[in-house]
N, C-alpha and C positions, 0 to 999 in steps of 0.2 A: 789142326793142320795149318800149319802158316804158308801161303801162299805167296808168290812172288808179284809184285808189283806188275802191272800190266795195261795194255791198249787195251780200252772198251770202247766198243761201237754200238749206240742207243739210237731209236729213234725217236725224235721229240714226239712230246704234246701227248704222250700213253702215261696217267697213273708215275706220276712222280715219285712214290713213296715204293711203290714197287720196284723202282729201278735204282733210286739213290739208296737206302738201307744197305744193301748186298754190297754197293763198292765203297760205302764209309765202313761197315763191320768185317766183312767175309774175302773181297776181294779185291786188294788194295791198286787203286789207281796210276800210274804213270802217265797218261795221257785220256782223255775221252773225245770219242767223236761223234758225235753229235748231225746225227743226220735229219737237217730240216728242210719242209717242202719248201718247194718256191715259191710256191703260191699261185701257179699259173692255172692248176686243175681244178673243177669243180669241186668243192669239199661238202662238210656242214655250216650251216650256219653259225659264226663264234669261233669256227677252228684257228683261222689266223691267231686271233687274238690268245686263245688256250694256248696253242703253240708256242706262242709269244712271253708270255707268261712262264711256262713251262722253261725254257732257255734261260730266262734271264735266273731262275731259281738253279738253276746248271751253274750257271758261271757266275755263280757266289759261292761255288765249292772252292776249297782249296787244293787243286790239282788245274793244270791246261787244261783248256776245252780249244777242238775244232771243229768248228759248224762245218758243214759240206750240205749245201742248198742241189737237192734234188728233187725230179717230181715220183713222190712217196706213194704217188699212184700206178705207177712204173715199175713193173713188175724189171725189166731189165735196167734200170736208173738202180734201182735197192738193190740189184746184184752185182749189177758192175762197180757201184760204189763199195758196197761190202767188199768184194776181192779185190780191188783196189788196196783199202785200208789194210786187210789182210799180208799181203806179199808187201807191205811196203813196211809191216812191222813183223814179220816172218824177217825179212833181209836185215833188221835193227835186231833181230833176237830175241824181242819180246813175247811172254805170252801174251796172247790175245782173249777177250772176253766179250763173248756176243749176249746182248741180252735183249731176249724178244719177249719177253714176262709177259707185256702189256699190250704185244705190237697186233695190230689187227691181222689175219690170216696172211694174208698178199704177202706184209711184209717177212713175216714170219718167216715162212718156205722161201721167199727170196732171199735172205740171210743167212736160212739156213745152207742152203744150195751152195 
C-alpha cells in the first residue's frame, strides 16, 4: 500500500529508531513536528541532553522539521499542542500521522486524545 505523504507529530528524546524507520520506509513524510520539552520541568537526569541529541538526528532527515517547545509533562501542553498541529493540517488537507511508539503513557493518551 503506498501511502500519501503526510504531517507527523513525534515527541522528541523516545527510541529514535522506533520512530524514524516507519517515516523513511512505510509513511512518507511531508512535514514533521517535533514536539520538544522546554526544559522548565523536572525530568531525569541527561534528558536535556538525550533530547538534544535525539532532535538534531531529526533534522538531518531529509524532509522539514518543526520543533514546538512544550512542557512534555503537560498532560494539556501534549494535547493542545497535538490538536493544534492536527486542525492546522486537517485545513492544508494533509494526512496526519501521530506516533506514540516510544512516548511515555502521559504522552501517549494525551495525543491520543
Amino acid at each position: 500500500m503506498v501511502r500519501k505523504a503526510g504531517a507527523h507529530i513525534i515527541p522528541a528524546g523516545f527510541e529514535y529508531d522506533r520512530i524514524v524507520i516507519p517515516m523513511l520506509r512505510e509513511y512518507p513524510v511531508l512535514k514533521a513536528y517535533v514536539l520538544q520539552d522546554r526544559g522548565k520541568s523536572p525530568g531525569y537526569p541527561g534528558e536535556k541532553e538525550l533530547a538534544d541529541h535525539y532532535v538534531k538526528k531529526i533534522e538531518s532527515l531529509p524532509f522539514k522539521i518543526e520543533k514546538v517547545e512544550i512542557d512534555l509533562y503537560s498532560f494539556d501542553d501534549v494535547f493542545e499542542a497535538t490538536h493544534s498541529i492536527i486542525r492546522r493540517e486537517q485545513k492544508a488537507g494533509n494526512p496526519i500521522y501521530i506516533n506514540i511508539s516510544s512516548a511515555p503513557k502521559l504522552i501517549s493518551v494525551a495525543m491520543m486524545f
